[in-house]
C-alpha positions in Angstrom: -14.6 -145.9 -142.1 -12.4 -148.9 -140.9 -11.3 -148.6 -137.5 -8.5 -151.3 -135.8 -8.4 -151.4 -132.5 -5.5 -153.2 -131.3 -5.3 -155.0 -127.7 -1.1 -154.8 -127.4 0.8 -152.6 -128.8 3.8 -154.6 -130.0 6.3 -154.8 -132.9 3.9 -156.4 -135.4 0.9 -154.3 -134.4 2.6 -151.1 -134.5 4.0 -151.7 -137.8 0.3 -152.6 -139.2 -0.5 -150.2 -137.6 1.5 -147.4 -139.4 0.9 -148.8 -143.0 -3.2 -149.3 -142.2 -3.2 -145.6 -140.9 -1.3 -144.5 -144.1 -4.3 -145.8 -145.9 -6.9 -143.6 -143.8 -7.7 -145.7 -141.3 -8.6 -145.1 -137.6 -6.0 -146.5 -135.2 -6.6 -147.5 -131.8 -4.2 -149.4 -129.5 -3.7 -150.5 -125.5 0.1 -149.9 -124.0 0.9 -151.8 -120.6 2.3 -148.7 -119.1 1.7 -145.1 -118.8 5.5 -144.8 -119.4 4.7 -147.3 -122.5 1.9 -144.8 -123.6 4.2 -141.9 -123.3 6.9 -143.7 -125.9 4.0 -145.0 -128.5 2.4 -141.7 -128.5 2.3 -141.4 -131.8 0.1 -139.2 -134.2 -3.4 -139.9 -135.2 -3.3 -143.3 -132.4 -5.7 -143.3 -129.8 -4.2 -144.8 -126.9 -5.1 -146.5 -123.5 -4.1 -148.6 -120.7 -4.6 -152.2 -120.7 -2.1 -154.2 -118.6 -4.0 -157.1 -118.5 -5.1 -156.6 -114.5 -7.9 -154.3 -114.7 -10.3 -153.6 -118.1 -9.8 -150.6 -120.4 -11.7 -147.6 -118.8 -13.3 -146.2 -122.0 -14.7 -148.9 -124.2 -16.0 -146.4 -126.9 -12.9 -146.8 -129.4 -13.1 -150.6 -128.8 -17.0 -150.7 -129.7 -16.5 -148.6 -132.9 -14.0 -150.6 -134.3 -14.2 -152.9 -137.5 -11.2 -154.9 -137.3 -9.7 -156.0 -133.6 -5.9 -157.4 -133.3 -5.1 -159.6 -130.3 -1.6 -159.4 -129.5 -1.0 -159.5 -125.6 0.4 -162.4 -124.6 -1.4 -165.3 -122.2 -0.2 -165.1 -118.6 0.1 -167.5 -115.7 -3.7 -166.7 -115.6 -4.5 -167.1 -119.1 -5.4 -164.4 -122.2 -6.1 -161.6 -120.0 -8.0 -159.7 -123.2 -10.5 -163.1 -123.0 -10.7 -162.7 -119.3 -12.0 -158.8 -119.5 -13.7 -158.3 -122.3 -14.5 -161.6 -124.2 -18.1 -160.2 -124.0 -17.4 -156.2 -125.5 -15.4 -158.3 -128.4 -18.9 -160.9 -128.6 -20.8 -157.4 -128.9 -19.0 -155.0 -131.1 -21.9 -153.8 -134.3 -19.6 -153.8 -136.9 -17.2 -156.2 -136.7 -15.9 -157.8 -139.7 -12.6 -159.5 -138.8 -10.5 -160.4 -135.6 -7.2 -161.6 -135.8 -5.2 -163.5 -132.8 -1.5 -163.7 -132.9 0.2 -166.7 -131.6 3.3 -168.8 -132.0 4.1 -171.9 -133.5 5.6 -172.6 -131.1 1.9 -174.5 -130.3 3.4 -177.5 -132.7 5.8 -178.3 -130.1 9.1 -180.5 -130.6 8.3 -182.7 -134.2 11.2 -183.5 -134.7 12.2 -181.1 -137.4 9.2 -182.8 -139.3 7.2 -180.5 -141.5 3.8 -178.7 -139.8 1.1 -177.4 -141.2 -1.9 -175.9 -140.1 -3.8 -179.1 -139.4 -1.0 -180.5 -137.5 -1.3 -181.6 -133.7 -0.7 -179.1 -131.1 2.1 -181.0 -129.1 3.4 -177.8 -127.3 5.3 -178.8 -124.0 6.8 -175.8 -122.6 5.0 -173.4 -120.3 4.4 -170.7 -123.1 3.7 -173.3 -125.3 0.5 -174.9 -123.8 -0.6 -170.9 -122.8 -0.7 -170.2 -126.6 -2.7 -173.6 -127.6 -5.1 -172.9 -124.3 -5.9 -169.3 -125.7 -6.5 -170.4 -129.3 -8.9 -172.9 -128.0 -11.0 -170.6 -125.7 -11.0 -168.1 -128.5 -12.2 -170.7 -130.9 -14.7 -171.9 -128.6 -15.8 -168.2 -128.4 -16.0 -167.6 -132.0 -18.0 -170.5 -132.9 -20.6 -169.8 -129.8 -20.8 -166.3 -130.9 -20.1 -166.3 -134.6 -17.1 -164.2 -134.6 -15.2 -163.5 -137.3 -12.1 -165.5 -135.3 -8.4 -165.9 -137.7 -6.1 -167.1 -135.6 -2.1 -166.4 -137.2 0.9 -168.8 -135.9 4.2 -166.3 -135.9 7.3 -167.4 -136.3 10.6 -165.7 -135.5 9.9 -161.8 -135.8 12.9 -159.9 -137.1 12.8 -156.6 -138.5 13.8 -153.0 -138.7 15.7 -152.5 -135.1 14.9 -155.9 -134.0 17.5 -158.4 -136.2 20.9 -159.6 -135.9 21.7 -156.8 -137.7 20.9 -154.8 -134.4 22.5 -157.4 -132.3 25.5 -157.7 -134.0 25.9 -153.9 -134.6 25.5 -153.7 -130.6 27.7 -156.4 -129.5 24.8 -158.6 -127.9 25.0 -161.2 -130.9 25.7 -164.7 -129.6 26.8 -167.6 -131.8 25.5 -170.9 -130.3 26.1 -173.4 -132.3 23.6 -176.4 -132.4 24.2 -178.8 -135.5 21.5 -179.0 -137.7 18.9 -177.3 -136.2 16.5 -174.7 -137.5 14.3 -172.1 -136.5 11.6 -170.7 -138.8 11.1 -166.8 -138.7 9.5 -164.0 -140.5 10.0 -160.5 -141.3 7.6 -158.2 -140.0 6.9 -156.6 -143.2 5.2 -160.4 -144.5 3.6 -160.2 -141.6 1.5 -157.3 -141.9 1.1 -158.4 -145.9 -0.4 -161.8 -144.7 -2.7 -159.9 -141.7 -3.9 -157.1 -144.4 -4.7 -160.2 -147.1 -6.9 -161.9 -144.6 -8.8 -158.7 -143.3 -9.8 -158.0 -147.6 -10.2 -162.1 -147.4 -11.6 -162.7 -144.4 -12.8 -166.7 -143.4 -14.0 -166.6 -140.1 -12.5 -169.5 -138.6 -9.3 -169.5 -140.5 -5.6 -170.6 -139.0 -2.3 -169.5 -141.2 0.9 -169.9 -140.3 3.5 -167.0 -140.9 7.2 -168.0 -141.8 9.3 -167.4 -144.5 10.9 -170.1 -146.7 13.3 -171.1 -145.3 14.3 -172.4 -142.1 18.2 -171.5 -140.9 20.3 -172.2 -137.9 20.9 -169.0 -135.8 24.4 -169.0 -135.9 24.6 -169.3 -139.9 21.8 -166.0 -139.6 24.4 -164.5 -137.1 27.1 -165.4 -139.6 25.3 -163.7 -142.7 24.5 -160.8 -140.8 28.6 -160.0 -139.4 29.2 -160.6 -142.8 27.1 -158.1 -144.6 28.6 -154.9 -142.1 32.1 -156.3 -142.9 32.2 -157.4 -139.0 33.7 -160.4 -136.9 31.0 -162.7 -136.0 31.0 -163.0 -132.2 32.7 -166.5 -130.8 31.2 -169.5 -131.2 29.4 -171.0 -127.6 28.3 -174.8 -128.0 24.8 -175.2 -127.1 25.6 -177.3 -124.0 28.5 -174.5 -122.7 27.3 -173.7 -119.2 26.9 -169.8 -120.2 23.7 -171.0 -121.8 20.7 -170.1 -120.1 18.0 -172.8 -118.9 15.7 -170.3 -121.0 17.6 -170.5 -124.5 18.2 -174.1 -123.9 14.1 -174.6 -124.0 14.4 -172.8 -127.0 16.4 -175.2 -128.6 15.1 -177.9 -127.2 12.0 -178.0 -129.8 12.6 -178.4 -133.6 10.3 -178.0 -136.6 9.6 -176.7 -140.0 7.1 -175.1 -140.8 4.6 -174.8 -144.1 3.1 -171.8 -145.1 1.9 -172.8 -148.4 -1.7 -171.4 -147.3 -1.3 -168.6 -146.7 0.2 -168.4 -150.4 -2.3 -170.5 -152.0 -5.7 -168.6 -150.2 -4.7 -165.1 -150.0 -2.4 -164.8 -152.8 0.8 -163.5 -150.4 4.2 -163.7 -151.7 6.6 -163.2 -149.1 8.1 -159.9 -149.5 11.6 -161.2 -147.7 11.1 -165.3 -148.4 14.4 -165.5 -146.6 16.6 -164.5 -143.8 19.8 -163.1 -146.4 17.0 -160.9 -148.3 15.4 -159.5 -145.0 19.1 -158.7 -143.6 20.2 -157.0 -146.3 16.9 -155.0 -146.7 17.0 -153.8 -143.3 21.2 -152.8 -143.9 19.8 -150.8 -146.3 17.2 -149.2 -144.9 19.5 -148.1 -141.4 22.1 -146.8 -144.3 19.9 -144.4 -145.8 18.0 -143.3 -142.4 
């Protein structure tokens, strides 16, 4: 029986989650919190603490799985899943695939210049260099140990309860305008198409990158998505207003496109919600009829 065990319980892993475990399979997940446990407790999950400062006290669920998802961020002290139990991972019998979620934000500023997966990792900010240092150590790892290492580069998540949609709906919606530049991003639904492609395709060794086709400014995505609930789009706030936090400014301050042609061309995806107008409306929809 197929068995995931997932080290983070975020928005992408839970919704893979959910569809792999309407399918039969055996879900089992870490939470950072007890009060986190208490809100994910969900039916037919099996799940533990892992907060990244100590290592999971039962190890059984994580030796009987199949298929592993790391999804807990690096830290000022690196991937704490590599620091605790790079060796369980090295050991598990039956292990056919592993998949490691990053950013690409590891491609750094290009320019808005086109990247694909054999692109330099040019990263600059703090989070940045933590993703390219984890990919590297679990590379390493995978090669010493012959582990069946994918490593996925996210872009934007959006979906269900997490869109501008949500923010706009809830008044937290800001329009900062920055001519010209685009962010790639990528509704959760492709992503979990694109992660259960490579686990019935697996090729150990693998990198994809996950965006949709199209690359947008923020504001015109803000724009689209006042437009579709018949609301006022919030005021516009030029990108070098003092309101703007030191933190959103670093997220402007890199720019690049991104190709996902292989993930298209190896495992045969086609992008559910290719861009950001079809993945607003689709999620309208679905908090209409819920």
């Amino acid at each position: 029986m197929s068995h995931l065990f997932c080290f983070g319980f975020g928005f992408s892993a839970q919704h893979l989650a959910q569809k792999l475990s309407q399918k039969g399979w055996v879900i089992s997940a870490t939470a950072r919190s007890k009060n986190k446990m208490k809100l994910l407790k969900l039916h037919n999950i099996n799940l533990q603490l892992f907060d990244g400062s100590n290592p999971l006290e039962e190890l059984s669920d994580l030796q009987n799985s199949t298929h592993v998802l790391l999804s807990v961020p690096p830290g000022e002290d690196g991937d704490p899943v590599y620091n605790l139990h790079q060796n369980e991972i090295s050991t598990i019998k039956d292990l056919k695939w592993i998949g490691y979620l990053s950013s690409t934000g590891v491609y750094g500023d290009t320019k808005g210049e086109i990247v694909d997966e054999s692109a330099p990792l040019l990263a600059k900010t703090k989070q940045g260099l933590r993703r390219v240092n984890a990919e590297r150590l679990w590379t390493i790892l995978s090669v010493k140990k012959k582990l069946p290492m994918h490593i996925f580069r996210l872009a934007g998540i959006y979906g269900p309860g997490r869109s501008a949609i949500d923010k706009v709906h809830n008044g937290t919606a800001r329009l900062i305008i920055k001519a010209g530049h685009l962010f790639s991003r990528v509704h959760v639904d492709d992503i979990v198409a694109v992660l259960e492609a490579s686990m019935q395709k697996p090729r150990p060794g693998a990198v994809y990158n996950i965006c949709d086709e199209e690359p947008a400014m923020s504001s015109d995505v803000v724009k689209y998505a006042a437009q579709l609930m018949n609301m006022q789009p919030p005021p516009s706030i030029p990108f070098d207003d003092g309101s703007v936090s030191s933190m959103v400014r670093s997220f402007y301050s890199e720019f690049r496109r991104v190709d996902n042609s292989l993930v298209k061309s190896e495992l045969g995806v086609s992008f559910i919600y290719p861009n950001y107008r079809e993945g607003l409306s689709a999620i309208l929809t679905q908090n209409s009829n819920s």
